[in-house]
N, C-alpha and C positions, 0 to 999 in steps of 0.2 A: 703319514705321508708316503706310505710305502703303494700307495692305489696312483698317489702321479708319476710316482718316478717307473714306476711298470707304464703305466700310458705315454709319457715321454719315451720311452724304450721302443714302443710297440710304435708311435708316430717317427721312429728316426728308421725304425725297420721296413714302414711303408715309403718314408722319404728313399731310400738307397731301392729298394726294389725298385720304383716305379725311375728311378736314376738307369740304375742298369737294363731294365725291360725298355728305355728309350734307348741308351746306347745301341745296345741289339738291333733295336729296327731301324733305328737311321743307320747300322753299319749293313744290313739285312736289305736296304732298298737303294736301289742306281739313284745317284744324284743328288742322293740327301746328304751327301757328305761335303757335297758342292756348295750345297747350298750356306750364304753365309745370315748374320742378325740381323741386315737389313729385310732379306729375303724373308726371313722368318716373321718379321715385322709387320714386314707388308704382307704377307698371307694372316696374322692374323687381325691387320684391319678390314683385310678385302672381306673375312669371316664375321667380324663385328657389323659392317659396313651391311653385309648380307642379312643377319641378326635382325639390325634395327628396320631394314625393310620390310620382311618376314612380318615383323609386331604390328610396324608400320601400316600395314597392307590388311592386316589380319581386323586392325580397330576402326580403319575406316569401312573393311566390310560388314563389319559389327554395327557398326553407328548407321550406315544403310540399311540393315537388314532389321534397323530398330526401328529406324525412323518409317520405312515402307510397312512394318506392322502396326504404327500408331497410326498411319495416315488410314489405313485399311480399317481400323478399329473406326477412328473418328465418322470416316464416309459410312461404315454399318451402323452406327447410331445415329449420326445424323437421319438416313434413309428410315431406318425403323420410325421417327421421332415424325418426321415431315410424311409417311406412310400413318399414321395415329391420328396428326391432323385431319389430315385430306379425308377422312370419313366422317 
């Protein structure tokens, strides 16, 4: 068990670094130190909020850009099919 308790060690040494590399920048930038948990909250739903549109945006352009290459498919076959007839 001496392989978790090194990994525990090594995940409590990334927990405190990435503690104190916060501290530093919010002491490091005007205003952040103003700023309280509400604030922080709300920036990050306004970021989640932003997320879900991004995905949002991203699947309905997908789903157009399926559906106008099926429609495009179907009309070339169609033409090809009704151009076979016709002679």
């Amino acid at each position: 068990m001496d392989w978790s308790n090194n990994f525990e060690q090594f995940l409590a040494q990334v927990s405190e670094t990435q503690r104190q590399l916060f501290k530093s920048w919010t002491s490091a930038m005007p205003g952040m130190q103003d700023s309280t948990r509400q604030d922080m909250r709300e920036n990050f739903d306004n970021a989640v909020n932003f997320q879900e549109q991004v995905v949002t945006s991203s699947l309905e352009f997908q789903a157009r850009v399926t559906h106008l290459s099926l429609e495009s498919q179907r009309q070339l076959w169609q033409n090809y099919f009704n151009m076979l007839r016709s002679k």
